[in-house]
N, C-alpha and C positions, 0 to 999 in steps of 0.2 A: 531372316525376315526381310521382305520385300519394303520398300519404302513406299509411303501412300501418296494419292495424285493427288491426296484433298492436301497434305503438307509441303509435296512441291506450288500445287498453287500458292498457299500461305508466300512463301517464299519470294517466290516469282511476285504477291503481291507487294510485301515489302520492298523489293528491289525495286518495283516501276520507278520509281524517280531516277533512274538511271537507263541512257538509252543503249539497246543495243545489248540486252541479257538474255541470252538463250540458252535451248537445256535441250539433250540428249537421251534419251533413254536408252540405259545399257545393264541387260542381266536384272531388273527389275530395283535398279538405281537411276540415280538422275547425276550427269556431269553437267556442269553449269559452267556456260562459258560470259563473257563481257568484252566486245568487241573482236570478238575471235578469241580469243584465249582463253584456256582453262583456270578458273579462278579457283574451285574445287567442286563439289558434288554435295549429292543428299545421299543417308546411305543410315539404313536402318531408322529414317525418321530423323538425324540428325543431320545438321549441317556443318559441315567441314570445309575450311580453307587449308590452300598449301601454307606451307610456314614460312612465308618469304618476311625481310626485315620490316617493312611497313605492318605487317600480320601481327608480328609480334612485338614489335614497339605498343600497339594500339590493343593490345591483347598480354600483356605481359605472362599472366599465369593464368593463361588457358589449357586446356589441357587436350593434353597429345593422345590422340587416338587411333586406331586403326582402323582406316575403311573397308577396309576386307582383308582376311589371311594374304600377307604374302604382300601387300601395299606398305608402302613409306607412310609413317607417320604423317597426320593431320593434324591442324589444330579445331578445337572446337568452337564452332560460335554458340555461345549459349544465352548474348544478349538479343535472339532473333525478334524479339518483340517492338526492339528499336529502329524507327526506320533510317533517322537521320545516323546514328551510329552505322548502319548495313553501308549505308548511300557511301560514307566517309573511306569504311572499310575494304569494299572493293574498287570505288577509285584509286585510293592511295595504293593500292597492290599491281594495276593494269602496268604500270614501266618495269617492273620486276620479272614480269610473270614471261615465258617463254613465247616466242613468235610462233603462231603455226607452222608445221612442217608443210612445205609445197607439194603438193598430189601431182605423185607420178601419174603422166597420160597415159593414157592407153594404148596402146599398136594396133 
């Protein structure tokens, strides 16, 4: 099951308070990134962060899901209703989270 544009909206609304949130569409999922980085994705109408230590200090018994066959565990947000919680959530995760890889140029 495809993820819907009406619950990445949602999403993407709660986040506004945070600048510099962008999203991907990939395979009829959404990866969501936060100043360049991948913080996690929507994926079957759920959202999912990586499990990095801030994730789950602030999430202690969240629970681990799978975004797709064959993907590393996620944790789930299931307080999505919360914006000031969301805003906290993926701030405290952006030093954790992996630098973009640099894009090989072209020849």
């Amino acid at each position: 099951m495809a993820s819907s544009k009406e619950y990445l909206d949602f999403i993407s609304d709660q986040l506004s308070g945070l600048d510099e949130i962008t999203y991907k569409a990939m395979m009829g999922e959404y990866i969501i990134y936060y100043r360049g980085r991948i913080v996690g994705g929507i994926y079957d109408d759920r959202f999912l962060v990586k499990p990095v230590k801030s994730a789950l200090a602030l999430m202690p018994d969240a629970e681990k899901e799978l975004p797709y066959e064959g993907a590393k565990e996620m944790l789930l947000v299931e307080d999505v209703d919360n914006r000031e919680f969301l805003t906290k959530l993926i701030s405290s995760m952006y030093d954790e989270l992996p630098a973009p890889k640099p894009k090989k140029k072209k020849q």
